[in-house]
Every structure is written in C-alpha cells, then in structure tokens.
C-alpha positions as CSV (number, residue, x, y, z in Angstrom):
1,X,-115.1,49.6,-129.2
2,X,-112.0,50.4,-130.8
3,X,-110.8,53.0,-133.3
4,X,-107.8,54.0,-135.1
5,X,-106.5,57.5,-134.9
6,X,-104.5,59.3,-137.2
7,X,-101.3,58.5,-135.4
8,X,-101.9,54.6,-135.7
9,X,-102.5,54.2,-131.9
10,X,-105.5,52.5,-131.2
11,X,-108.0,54.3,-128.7
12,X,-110.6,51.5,-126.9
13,X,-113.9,53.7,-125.7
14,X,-115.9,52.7,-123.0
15,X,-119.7,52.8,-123.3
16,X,-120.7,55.7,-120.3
17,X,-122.6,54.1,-117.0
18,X,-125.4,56.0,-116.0
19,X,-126.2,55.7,-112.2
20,X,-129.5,56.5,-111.9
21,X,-129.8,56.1,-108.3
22,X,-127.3,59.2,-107.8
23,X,-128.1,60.9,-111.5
24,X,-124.3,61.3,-112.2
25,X,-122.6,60.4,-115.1
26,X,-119.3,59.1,-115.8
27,X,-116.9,58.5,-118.5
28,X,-113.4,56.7,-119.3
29,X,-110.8,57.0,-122.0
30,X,-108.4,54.7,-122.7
31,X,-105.2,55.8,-124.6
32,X,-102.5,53.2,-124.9
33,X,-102.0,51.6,-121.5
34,X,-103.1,54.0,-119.6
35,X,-106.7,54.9,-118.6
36,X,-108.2,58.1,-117.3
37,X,-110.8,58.0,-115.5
38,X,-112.6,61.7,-115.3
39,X,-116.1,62.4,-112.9
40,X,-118.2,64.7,-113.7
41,X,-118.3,67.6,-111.0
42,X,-122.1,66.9,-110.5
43,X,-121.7,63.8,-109.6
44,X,-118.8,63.9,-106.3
45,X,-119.0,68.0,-105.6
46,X,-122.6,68.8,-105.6
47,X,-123.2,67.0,-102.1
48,X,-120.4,68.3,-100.0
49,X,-121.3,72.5,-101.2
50,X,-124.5,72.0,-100.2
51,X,-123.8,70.2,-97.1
52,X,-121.3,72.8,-96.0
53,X,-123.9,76.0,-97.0
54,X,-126.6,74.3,-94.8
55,X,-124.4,73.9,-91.9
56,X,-123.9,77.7,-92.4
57,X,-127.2,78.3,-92.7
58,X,-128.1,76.5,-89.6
59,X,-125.2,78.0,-87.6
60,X,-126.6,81.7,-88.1
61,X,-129.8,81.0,-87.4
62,X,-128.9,79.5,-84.2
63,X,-126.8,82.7,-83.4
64,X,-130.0,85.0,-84.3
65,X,-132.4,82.7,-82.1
66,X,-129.8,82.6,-79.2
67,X,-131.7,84.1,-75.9
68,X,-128.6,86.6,-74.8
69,X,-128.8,87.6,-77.9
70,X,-132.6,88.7,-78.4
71,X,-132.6,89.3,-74.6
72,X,-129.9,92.2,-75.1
73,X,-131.9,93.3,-78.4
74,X,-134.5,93.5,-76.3
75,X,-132.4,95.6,-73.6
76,X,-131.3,97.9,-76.4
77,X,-134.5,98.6,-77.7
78,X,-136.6,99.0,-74.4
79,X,-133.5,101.8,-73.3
80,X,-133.0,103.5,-76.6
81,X,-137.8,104.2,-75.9
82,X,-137.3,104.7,-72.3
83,X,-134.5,107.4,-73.8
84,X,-136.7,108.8,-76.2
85,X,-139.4,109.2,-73.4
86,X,-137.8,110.6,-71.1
87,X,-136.2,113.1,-72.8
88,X,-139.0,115.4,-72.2
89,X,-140.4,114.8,-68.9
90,X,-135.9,115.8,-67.7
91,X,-136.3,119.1,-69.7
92,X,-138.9,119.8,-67.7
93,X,-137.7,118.5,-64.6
94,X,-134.7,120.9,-65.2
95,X,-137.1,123.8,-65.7
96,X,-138.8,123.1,-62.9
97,X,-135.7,122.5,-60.8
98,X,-132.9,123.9,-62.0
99,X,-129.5,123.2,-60.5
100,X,-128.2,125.4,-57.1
101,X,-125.1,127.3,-57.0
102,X,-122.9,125.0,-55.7
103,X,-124.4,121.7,-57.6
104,X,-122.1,122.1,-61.2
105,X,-119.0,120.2,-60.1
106,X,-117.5,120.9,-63.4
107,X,-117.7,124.2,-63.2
108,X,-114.6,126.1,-61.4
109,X,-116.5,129.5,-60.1
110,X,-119.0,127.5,-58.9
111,X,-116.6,125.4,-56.5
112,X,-115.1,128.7,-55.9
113,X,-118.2,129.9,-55.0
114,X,-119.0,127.4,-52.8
115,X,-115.5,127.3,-50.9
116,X,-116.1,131.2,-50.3
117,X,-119.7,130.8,-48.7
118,X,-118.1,128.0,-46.4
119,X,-115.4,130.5,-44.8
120,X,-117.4,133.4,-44.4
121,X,-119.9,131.0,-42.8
122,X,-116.6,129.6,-40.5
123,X,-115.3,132.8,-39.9
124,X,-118.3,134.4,-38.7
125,X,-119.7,131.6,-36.6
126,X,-116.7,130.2,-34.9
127,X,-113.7,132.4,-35.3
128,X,-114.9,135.6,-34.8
129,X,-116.7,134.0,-31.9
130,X,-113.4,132.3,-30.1
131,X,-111.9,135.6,-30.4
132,X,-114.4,137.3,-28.5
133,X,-114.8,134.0,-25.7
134,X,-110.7,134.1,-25.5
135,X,-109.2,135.5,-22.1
136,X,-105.4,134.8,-20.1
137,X,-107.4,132.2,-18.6
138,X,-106.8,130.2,-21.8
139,X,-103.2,131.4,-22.5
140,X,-102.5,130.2,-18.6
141,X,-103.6,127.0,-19.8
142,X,-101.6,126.5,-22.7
143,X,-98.8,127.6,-20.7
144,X,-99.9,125.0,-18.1
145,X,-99.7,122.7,-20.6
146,X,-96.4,123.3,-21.9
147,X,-95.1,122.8,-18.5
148,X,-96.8,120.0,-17.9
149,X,-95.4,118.3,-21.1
150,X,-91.7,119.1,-20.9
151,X,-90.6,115.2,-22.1
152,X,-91.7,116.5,-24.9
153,X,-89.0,118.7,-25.4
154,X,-89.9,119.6,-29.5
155,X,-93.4,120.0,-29.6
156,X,-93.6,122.3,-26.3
157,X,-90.7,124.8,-28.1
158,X,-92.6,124.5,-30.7
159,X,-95.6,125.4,-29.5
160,X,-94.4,128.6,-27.5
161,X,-92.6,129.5,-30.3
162,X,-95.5,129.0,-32.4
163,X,-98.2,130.8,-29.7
164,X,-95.6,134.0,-29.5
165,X,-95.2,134.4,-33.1
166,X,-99.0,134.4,-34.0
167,X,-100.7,137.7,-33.1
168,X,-104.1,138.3,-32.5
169,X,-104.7,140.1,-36.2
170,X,-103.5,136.6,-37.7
171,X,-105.7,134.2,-35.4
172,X,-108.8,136.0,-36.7
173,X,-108.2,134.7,-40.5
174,X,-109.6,132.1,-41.4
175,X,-107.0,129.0,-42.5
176,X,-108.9,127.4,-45.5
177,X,-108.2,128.9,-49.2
178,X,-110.8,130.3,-51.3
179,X,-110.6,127.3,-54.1
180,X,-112.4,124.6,-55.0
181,X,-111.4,120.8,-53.9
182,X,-109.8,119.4,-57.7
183,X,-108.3,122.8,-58.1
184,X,-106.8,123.0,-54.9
185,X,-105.2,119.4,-55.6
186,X,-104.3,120.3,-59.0
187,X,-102.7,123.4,-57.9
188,X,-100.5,121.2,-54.9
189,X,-99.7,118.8,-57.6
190,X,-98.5,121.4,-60.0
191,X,-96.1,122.5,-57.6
192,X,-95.0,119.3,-56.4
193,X,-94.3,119.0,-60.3
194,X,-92.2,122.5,-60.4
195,X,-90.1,121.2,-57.1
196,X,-89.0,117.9,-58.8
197,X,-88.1,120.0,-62.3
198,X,-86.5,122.1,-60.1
199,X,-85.9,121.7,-56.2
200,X,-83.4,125.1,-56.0
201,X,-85.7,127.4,-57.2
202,X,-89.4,125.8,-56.0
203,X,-90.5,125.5,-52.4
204,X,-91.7,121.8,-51.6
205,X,-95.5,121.0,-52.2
206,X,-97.4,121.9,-48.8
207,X,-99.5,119.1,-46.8
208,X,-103.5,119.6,-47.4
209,X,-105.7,119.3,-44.2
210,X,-109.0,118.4,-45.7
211,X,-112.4,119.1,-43.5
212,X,-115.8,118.2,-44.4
213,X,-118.7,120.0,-43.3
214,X,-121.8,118.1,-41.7
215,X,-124.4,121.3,-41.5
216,X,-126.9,119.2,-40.2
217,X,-125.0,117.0,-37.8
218,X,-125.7,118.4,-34.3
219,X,-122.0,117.2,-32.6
220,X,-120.1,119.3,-35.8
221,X,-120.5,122.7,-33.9
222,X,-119.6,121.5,-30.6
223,X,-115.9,120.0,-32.7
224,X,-115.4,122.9,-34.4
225,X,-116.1,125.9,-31.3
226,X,-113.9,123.8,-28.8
227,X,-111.3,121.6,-30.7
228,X,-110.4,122.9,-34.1
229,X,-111.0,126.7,-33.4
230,X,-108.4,125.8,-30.6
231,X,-106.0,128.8,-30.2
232,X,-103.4,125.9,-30.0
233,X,-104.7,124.4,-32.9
234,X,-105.2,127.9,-34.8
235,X,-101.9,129.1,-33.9
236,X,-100.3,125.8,-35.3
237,X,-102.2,125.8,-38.6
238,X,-101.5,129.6,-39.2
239,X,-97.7,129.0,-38.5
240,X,-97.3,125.7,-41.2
241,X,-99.8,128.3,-43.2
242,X,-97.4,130.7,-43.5
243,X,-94.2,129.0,-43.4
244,X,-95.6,127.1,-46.7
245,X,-95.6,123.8,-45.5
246,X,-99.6,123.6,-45.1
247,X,-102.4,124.2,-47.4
248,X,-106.2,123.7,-46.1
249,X,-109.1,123.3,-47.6
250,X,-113.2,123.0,-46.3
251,X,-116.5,122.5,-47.6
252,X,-119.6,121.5,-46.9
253,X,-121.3,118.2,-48.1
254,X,-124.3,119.7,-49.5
255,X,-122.2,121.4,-52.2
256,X,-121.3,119.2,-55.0
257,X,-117.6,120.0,-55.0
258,X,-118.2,118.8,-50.7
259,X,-120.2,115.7,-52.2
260,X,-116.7,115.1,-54.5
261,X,-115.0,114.7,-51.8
262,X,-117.0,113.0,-49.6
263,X,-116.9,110.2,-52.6
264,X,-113.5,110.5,-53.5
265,X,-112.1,109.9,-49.7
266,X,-115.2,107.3,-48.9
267,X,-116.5,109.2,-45.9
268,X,-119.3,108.0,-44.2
269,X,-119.0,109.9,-40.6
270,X,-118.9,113.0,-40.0
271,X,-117.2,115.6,-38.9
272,X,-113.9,114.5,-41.1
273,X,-110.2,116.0,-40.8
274,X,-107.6,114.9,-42.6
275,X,-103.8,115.4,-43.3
276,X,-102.8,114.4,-46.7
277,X,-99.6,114.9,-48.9
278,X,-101.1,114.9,-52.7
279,X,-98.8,113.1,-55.5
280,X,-97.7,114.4,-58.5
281,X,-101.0,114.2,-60.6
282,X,-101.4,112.6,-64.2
283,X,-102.7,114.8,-67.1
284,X,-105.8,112.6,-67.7
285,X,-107.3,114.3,-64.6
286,X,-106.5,117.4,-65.3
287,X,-108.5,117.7,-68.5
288,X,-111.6,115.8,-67.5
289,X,-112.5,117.5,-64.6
290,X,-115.5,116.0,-62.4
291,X,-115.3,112.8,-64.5
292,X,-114.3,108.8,-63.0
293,X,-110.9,109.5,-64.4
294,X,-110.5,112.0,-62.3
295,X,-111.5,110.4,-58.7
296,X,-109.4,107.9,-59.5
297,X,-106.7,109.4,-60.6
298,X,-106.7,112.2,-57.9
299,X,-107.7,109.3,-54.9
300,X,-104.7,107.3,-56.4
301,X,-102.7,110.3,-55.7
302,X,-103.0,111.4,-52.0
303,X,-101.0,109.7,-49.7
304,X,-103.3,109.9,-46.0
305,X,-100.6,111.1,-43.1
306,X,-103.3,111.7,-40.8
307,X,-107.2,110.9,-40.9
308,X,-110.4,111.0,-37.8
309,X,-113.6,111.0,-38.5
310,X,-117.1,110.1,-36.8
311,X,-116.9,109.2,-32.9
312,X,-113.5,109.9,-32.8
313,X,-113.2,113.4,-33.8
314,X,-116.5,114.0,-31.7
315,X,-114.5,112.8,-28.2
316,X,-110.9,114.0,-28.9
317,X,-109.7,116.6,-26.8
318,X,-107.9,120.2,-28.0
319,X,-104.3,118.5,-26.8
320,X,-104.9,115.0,-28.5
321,X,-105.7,117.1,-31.5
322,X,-103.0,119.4,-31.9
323,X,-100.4,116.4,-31.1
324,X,-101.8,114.0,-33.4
325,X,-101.4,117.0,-36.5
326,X,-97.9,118.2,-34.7
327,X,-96.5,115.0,-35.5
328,X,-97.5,114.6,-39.0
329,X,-96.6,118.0,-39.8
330,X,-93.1,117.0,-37.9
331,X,-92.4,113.8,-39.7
332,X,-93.6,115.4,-43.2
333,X,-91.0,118.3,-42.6
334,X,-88.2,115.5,-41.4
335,X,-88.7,113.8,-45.0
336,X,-88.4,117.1,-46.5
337,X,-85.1,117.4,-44.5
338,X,-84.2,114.2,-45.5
339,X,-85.0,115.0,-48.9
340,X,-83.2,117.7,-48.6
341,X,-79.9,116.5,-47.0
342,X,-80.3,114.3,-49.7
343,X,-80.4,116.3,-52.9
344,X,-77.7,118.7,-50.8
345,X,-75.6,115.6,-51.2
346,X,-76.3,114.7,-54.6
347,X,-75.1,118.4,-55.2
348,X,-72.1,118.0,-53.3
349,X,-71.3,115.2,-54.9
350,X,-71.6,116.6,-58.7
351,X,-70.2,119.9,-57.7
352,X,-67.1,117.5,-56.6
353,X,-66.9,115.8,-59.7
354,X,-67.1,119.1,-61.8
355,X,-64.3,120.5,-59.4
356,X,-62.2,117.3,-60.3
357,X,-63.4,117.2,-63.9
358,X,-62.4,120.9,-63.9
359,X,-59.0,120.3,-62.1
360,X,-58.3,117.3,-64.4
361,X,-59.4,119.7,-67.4
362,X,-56.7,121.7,-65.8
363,X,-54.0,119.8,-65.5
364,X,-54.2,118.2,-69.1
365,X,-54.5,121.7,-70.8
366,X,-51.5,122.6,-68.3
367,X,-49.7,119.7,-69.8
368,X,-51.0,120.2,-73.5
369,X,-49.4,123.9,-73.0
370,X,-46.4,122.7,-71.5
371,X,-46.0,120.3,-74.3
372,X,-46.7,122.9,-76.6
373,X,-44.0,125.5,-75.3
374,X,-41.4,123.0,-75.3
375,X,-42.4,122.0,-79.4
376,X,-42.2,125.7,-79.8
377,X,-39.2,125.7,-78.0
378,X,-37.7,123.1,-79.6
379,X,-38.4,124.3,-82.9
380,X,-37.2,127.8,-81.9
381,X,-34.2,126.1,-81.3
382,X,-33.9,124.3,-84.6
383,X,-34.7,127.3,-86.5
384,X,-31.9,129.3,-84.6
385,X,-29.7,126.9,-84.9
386,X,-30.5,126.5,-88.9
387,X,-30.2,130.4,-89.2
388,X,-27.6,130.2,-87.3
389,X,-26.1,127.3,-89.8
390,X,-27.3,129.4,-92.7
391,X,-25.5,132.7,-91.7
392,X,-22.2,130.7,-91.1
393,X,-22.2,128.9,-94.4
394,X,-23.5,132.2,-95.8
395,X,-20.6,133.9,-94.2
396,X,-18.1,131.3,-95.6
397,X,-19.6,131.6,-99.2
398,X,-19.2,135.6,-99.0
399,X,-15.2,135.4,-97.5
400,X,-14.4,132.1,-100.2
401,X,-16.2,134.8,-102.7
402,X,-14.1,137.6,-102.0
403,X,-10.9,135.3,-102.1
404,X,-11.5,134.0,-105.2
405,X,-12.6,137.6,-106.2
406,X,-9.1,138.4,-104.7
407,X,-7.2,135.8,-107.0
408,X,-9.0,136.7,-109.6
409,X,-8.0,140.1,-109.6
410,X,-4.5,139.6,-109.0
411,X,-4.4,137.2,-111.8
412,X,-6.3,140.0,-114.2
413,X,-3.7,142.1,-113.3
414,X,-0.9,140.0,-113.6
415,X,0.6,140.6,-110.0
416,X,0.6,136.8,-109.4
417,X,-0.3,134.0,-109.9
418,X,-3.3,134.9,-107.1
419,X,-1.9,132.9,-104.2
420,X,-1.4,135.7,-102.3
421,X,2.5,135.2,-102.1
422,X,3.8,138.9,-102.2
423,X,7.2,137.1,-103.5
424,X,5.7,135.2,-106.0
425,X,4.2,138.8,-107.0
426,X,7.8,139.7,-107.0
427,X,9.4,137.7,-108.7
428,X,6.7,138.3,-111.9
429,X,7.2,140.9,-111.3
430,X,11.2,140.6,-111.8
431,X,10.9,139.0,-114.4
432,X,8.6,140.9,-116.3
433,X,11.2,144.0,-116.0
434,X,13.8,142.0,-117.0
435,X,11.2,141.5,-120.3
436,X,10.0,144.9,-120.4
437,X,12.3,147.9,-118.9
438,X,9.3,150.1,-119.9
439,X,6.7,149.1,-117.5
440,X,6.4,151.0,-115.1
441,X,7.1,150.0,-111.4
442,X,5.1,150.6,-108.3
443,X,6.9,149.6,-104.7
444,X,4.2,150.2,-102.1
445,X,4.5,149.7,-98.5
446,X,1.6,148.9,-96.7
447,X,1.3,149.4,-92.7
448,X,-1.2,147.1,-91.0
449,X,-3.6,148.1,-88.3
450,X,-0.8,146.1,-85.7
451,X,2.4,148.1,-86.9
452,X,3.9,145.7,-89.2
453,X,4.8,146.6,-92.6
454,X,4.8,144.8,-96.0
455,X,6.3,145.9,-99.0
456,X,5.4,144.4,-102.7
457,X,5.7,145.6,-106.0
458,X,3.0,146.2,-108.1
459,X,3.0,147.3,-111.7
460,X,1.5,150.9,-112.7
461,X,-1.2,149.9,-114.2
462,X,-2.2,147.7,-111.3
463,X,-5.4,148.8,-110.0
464,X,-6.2,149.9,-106.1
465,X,-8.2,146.7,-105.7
466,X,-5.5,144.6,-106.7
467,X,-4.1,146.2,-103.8
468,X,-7.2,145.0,-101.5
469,X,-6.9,141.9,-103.3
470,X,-3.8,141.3,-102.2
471,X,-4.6,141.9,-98.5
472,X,-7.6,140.0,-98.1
473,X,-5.3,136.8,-99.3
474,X,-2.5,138.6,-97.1
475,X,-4.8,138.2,-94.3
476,X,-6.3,134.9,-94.7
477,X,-3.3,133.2,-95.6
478,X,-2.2,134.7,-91.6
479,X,-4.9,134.3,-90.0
480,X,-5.6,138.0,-89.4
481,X,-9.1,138.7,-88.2
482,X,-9.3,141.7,-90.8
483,X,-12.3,141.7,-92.9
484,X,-13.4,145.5,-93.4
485,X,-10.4,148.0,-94.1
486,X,-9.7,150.8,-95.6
487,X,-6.7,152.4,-98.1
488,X,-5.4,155.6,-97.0
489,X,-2.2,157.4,-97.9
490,X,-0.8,160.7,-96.0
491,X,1.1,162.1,-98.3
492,X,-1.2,163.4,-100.0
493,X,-3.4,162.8,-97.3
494,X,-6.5,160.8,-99.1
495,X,-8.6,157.6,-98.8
496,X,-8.4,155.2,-101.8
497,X,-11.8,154.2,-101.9
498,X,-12.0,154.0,-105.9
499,X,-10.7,150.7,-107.0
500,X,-11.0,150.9,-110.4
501,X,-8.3,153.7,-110.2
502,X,-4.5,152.7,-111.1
503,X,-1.7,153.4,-108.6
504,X,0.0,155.4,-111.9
505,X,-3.1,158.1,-111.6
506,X,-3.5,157.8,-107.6
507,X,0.2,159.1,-107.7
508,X,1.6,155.7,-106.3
509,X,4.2,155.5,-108.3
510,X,7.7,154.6,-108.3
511,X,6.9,154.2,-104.8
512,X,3.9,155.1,-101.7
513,X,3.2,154.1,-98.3
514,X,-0.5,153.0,-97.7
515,X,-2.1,152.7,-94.5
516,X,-4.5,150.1,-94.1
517,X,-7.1,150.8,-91.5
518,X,-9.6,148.7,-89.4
519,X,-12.9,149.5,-89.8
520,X,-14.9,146.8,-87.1
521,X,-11.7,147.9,-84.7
C-alpha cells in the first residue's frame, strides 16, 4: 500500500505479521529505498532478562542450600546458646573458685608476688642451709680443683679471683630478682634499647639465667642443695650479679607467671636452667601483656646461650655446671669486647675524621685569612699610594697657586711683567721713572737664608707681598727649596708680616735691607 506524503515522496507500508507462536509483533517502514526494520522489545528482549534473573535466582539459592554453609550456621548458632548457657554456671564457678595469688598473669604485683614467695622459699630452704653445711673441707676442694685444672688457665683465675672476692655476707643472698618473668625481660630489653641509643653512657644488657621450679618433682631438691647452691656456682653468679653482666630470674610452675614460661620456652622436664641473652623487644609486646602477641614476640626475642633440663641437669656434677655457665658468661663478655673494640674503633675513626675535618677547616680559614690580609694589604697599599698621589698633586696645585698668585701680584702692582725676572722688574721700572720722576723709588736688598743677596727695585706703593711675590718666583725659577719664610728688617728691627702694607709706610723707602728667613730650616 502506497501513499503520498506531503513532500511528493512516496511511502510503501507493509501490513504488520503477527507471530502467534511467539506473541510478538513486528513492523516495517519503507521510505525511499531504504527500509527500516524496527522489533518490538517484547518480542527479542523479554527472553534473555528473564533467563539471566533465573540463573540468579538459581545461583543464590544454591549458595543458601550449600552444606558449609548451613553447617557453619549451625556452628554459629549452637556456640552463640552454648555462650548464653554458660555464662552463668562460669560466674558461679568463679564464685566458688576464685583465682589464687599467683594465677592473674596479667597482673604485675601478682607476678611480683609470686617471684618474692619463690626466693624466700629458696633462701630459707637451700641457702641458708648450705651456709650452715659449708666447712674448709669444701674450700680445700675447690682449691683442689683449681689445681687440678691448671690447662685451664682462665677459668681457674677466674674462679680464685671470683671465690676471694665473694664474702660470706654476699653468698647468703639470694641471686634471683624480685620481678616477674615479662617484666624482667621487658626491663633487659629496655636496656638493651638505651645501650644501642647510646653505648657511652649505658652499660650492656646483662645475660638472664632462667630456672623453673618443679615443687613436686622429688630429684629438684637434691639439684638445687648440691649443684646450683654450689659455693662455686654461688660465688660465680653473685660476681656476673654484681659486675652487671647477669640478671636471674626463678619461679615456680604452679604460678601462672612460672606456667608462662614454662609455655613460652616449651619445657617439658624439669628441673630447667637456662642462659639466655634477650633481644631488643617490639612494642606490640609490651602493651599486650600475657596475650599470644606477646609469647611470640618475647620467644622470638631470646637468643638460648646455654640450656639443660630433665635427666641431664638431674646427673650433672657441681664442676660440669659451673663450666658449662663459665663459658657462656665468657664468650658473651668476649662479644661485648668485641663489640666494644668495635664501637672503640668506629669512634676512633670519626674522631679522626673530625680532627682532619677540623685541620682542613683550619687550614682553609688559615688561607681565607691570609688571602684576606694580603686584599687588605693590597688595598692599604693602593690607598697609600692614592693619598699619597693625592697629597702630591695637591701639593703641586697649592705651589702652581701661589706662583700664579705670585705673578699676579707683581703684575697688580706693576713690578713686572710677573716672570719673576728682578731685571725685567728693573727695567719697568726704568722706564717708568724716565715717565714719571715723581714716583717714588724703593731699592731693597734682600739677604737669603744661604748669604746671597739680591737687590731690585720696587715702586713705593708696591706692597710687602709683592715682595714675597717676588721671592717665591725668585725661588722656583732657582730651584731653591724655600717654601715658608719670613720678612724681617733690623733697622728698625721688625717682622713684615702685613702684606697689604706698602714699603712707603713700612719705612722701606728710598732704600732697606730685608732679611728673608727660613721657617722649615
């Protein structure tokens, strides 16, 4: 079917097809040549939104129906009742139970506590009781055993040393410090910290002998009376005590700062020793104290020198002992020595490049100064030499000033032509009386500082300093080093200093003898 628009261009419509087997609907439009075809959305995007919300459906429901899932729903559940119903029946238990003394291993006094039962308990039981068994047998012994071990040069001098230098007040103390077992480490660990910061003015972090206690364990008394309550053994752990480089700590299991430790180190015998240097410790365990964090963290953190437990520290003998811990404590202090020859070095070394920095420093400022002084001296020089310059040109300007001062007077005056020439002052003279008869006539004679005499005339009128005037050309015109002189005549005896005076009203006339005197002579 076709129809004409109102542009003249014939549109063709297409009857629409039905598909009834899909219920969609479709129309085309023909404009021209070309032909769109446009579906209806019904028809092609109905199926594929509802196919993909099925699959979505389907997918969830198989999550929810999953059995790890509902079996941990089920988990979740059955803890959050078995929570709820036994919150109860633990208040009670705690009511009917409540915790010990020593069982809060989060609590500091209570570890403190704990740590202060256990040395009382060692002190009164097996030190107080050694000291009272002791007799020279034993120190004969010891000395027996010295002797006996002199290819062991160090540990025997150490020993004596040690066994002289530990009296009896000091052997009845008891070694272990009044602290619980995370402070204690803490506390080691803090001043490891301090000694790295600064090694000059911190001591080096001590070694920590760690014992457990086995109350119940019937060979612990037997190690303790006879091998660690040693006098040997005693004297040895007082002396690294008190020299700094030991720190030791004890406790019993049954405590739960003892239990700690017996879970931290993974002790399963008992009676357990050992020689540990602890590390510098993170700050995660220091603020969770008793938690995983922290047994990890302090575990991670102790480096084991030295450790016997079970069977073996049951058997060992006093001797065995003593050496085994001698030579830890000896190759801890010869890294500490090493450490320390080493950080000695590393201060040699900066102190020698400061000292050379410093003497470089030195020798450049000398050399800046140096520098300096000779630009100073330089321009010192320049400026004396300019001053210098300037005084001499100054000088010239002042002696051409005077001369021409000098010429001009004598020209004012009309005793010449101001050349200086005492005849050409004459002859003007001359011939100005050969003019005028009635100008009157002054013939001076002047006597210089060296004895020689000039004579010139001058008119009456003629002024004293057309008398200097004529000198100072006198003198230059001669080379005569006169610059500052003085007019004096001695009959009458007076000095001519007034040069506006004539030689009419100084009484120089018809005729005078001047004396011309040296002043810089």
């Amino acid at each position: 079917m076709e129809d004409m628009n109102a542009s003249g261009t014939t549109t063709s419509r297409r009857p629409r097809v039905t598909n009834a087997a899909a219920g969609t609907t479709s129309s085309t439009t023909s404009t021209g040549n070309n032909i769109h075809s446009t579906p209806n959305a019904e028809s092609e995007d109905e199926p594929p939104r509802i196919s993909r919300q099925r699959r979505r459906y389907l997918n969830s429901m198989l999550i929810v129906l999953s059995p790890s899932l509902i079996f941990s729903k089920i988990l979740l559940i059955s803890s959050m009742i078995l929570r709820v119903g036994l919150f109860p029946i633990r208040k009670l238990a705690y009511w009917l139970f409540p915790p010990g003394s020593y069982d809060d291993i989060a609590s500091s006094s209570a570890s403190k506590h704990a740590a202060k039962v256990f040395i009382e308990m060692f002190h009164s039981e097996y030190i107080m009781n050694n000291q009272h068994q002791s007799s020279p047998l034993a120190n004969n012994h010891h000395h027996h055993y010295n002797n006996n071990n002199n290819n062991n040069g160090e540990i025997g001098n150490e020993t004596t040393s040690a066994d002289n230098d530990v009296d009896g007040n000091v052997m009845t103390e008891c070694p272990f410090v009044e602290n619980g077992y995370v402070d204690t480490i803490r506390d080691i660990a803090n001043r490891g910290q301090l000694h790295k910061q600064n090694a000059d003015l911190n001591a080096p972090p001590p070694l920590l002998l760690i014992y457990l206690h086995a109350p119940l364990h019937d060979k612990v008394p037997h190690f303790l009376k006879n091998v660690l309550c040693n006098p040997r053994i005693m004297s040895l752990i007082h002396r690294c005590r008190n020299s700094g480089a030991l720190t030791c700590w004890g406790g019993s299991i049954h405590t739960a700062d003892g239990a700690y430790a017996r879970d931290t180190l993974q002790v399963s015998c008992f009676p357990f020793l050992a020689l540990v240097r602890v590390g510098n410790q993170n700050g995660s365990s220091s603020n969770a104290r008793g938690s995983t964090t922290t047994a990890t963290t302090t575990t991670r953190n102790l480096e084991l020198l030295f450790r016997m437990e079970g069977p073996d520290l049951q058997s060992i003998q006093p001797n065995a002992l003593f050496i085994h811990l001698n030579n830890a404590l000896v190759k801890y202090e010869a890294i500490l020595t090493e450490q320390t020859m080493r950080r000695l070095q590393r201060q040699e070394e900066v102190r020698l490049r400061e000292e050379q920095d410093r003497e470089y420093r030195e020798a450049l400022e000398a050399d800046q100064k140096r520098e300096r002084e000779k630009q100073e001296q330089q321009r010192l020089k320049e400026e004396e030499e300019r001053r210098i310059r300037e005084e001499q040109e100054r000088i010239a300007k002042e002696k051409q000033n005077r001369l021409d001062n000098a010429r001009r007077i004598l020209y004012r005056n009309g005793s010449g032509n101001g050349s200086g020439n005492g005849m050409q002052g004459k002859e003007s003279l001359d011939d100005l009386e050969n003019d005028d008869s009635n100008i009157i006539q002054a013939r001076i004679r002047l006597v210089l500082p060296s004895g020689k005499r000039l004579e010139r005339k001058f008119r009456g009128d003629d002024t004293i300093d057309a008398v200097r005037s004529f000198l100072i050309l006198h003198f230059e015109e001669n080379d005569i080093p006169i610059e500052n002189f003085e007019l004096s005549c001695n009959y009458p005896k007076k000095a001519l200093t007034d040069g506006e005076k004539t030689l009419e009203s100084e009484g120089l006339c018809p005729h005078a003898v001047i004396m011309v005197q040296d002043l810089d002579a």
